[in-house]
N, C-alpha and C positions, 0 to 999 in steps of 0.2 A: 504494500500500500504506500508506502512515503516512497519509493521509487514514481509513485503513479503520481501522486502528490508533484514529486519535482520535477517530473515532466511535464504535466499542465503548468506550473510555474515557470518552468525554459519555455515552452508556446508560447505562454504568453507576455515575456520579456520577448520573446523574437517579434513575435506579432506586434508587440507598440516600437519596437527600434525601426521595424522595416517601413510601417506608418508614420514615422516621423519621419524618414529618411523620404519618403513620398512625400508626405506635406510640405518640406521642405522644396523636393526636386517640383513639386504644382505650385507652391509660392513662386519658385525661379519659372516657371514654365507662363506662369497669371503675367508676371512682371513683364515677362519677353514679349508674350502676346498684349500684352496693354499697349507697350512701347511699340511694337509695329502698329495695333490699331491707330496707336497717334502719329505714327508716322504718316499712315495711309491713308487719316482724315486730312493732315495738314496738307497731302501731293492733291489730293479732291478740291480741297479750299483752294489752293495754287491754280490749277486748271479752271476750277469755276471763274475764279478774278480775271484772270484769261480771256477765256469765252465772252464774259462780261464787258469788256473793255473793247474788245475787238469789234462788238454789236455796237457798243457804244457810238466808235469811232468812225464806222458805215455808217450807223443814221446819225451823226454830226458830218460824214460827207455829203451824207445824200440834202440835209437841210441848206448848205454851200451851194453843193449844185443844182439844189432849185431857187433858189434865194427868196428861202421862205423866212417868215419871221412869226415861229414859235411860241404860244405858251407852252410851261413844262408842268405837271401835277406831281403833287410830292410822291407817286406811284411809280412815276421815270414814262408816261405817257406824254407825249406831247401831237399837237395839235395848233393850224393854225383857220380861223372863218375868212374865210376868200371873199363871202359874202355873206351879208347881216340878212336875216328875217325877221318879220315882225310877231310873228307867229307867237301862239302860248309856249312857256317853257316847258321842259319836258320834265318828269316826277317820274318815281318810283311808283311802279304799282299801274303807271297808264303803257299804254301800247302807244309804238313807237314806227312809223313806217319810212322806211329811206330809197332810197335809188343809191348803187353806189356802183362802183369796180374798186375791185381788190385786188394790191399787185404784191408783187414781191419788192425787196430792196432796192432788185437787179433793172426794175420795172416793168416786168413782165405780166402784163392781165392773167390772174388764175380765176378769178369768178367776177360776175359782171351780171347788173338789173336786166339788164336786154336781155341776156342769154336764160336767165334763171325768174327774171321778175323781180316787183322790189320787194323790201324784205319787211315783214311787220315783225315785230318779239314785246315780249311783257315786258318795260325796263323792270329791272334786277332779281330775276327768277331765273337767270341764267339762258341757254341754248347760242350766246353768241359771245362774243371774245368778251373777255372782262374788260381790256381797255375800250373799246365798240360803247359797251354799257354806261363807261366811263364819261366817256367824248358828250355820247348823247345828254346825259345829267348838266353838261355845259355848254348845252345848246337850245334853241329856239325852232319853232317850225317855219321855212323859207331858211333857214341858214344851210350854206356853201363850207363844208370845211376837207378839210388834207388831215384825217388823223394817224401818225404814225404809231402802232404799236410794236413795242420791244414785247420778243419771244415769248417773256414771262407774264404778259398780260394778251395776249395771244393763246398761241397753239402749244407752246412750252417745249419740253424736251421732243417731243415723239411728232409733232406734225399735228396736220387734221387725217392723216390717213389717204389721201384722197390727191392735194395739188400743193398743199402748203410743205414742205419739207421741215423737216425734224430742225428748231433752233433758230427759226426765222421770225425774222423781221416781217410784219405785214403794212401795208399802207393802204388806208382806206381813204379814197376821194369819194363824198358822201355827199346827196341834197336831203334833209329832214324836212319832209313833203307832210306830214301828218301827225295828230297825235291823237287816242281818245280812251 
């Protein structure tokens, strides 16, 4: 019996050395993997700044070379009215109807009222770009605007699926024809 005794007693000194020796080797193993995590967020955050900057600096060429003159919203939408209407303002919660062409950066028409019709939506219940939504809230019905959306108030990482490509810049030349 005290043989059997100080065998479970050797088990179970081996069994807490070998558990420590682990906890340890997952403490160094946590640390390693925390440190790459931060490394891997910080290469993401590097490359996001990137992308960001690089959008930036297209739609500040593309504002040069149409020699538009811009408001900015504190979202990073900008938008300029080509032409004033007198029309009621637009609100939350009314429908919203426009005529427009949608282009790329590059200026390429990818959708357009002739082609498709114009477009009515609920303001802010979604189904069209949040900057779109945006524009409209600082606008009037008869008003002419140029609303540039950046990617992130747009179609964002992946596109619309369809004409918009993944990470784009949209430009919406819009007439807000109605409201009710």
């Amino acid at each position: 019996m005290p043989l059997k005794k100080l065998s479970y007693s050797l088990l179970i000194i081996c069994i807490f050395i070998l558990g420590c020796n682990n906890e340890a080797s997952s403490k160094y193993g946590d640390e390693k993997n925390l440190k790459n995590s931060k490394n891997e967020k910080e290469s993401l955050v590097k490359v996001n700044r990137y992308m960001v900057n690089t959008e930036n600096t297209e739609i500040e060429n593309y504002i040069k070379r149409h020699s538009l003159v811009v408001i900015e919203t504190g979202s990073g939408l900008k938008y300029q009215i080509i032409k004033s209407g007198t029309g009621e303002k637009a609100e939350t919660g009314k429908y919203a109807t426009i005529i427009y062409n949608v282009k790329l950066i590059t200026g390429d028409i990818i959708y357009s009222s002739e082609e498709d019709g114009p477009l009515t939506f609920k303001i802010g219940h979604g189904g069209v770009e949040t900057g779109l939504e945006e524009a409209i809230l600082n606008m009037r019905v008869g008003d002419e605007a140029i609303i540039i959306i950046p990617s992130h108030l747009g179609h964002g990482l992946l596109g619309d699926g369809k004409k918009i490509p993944q990470r784009s810049t949209i430009i919406y030349e819009v007439e807000f024809t109605n409201i009710n």
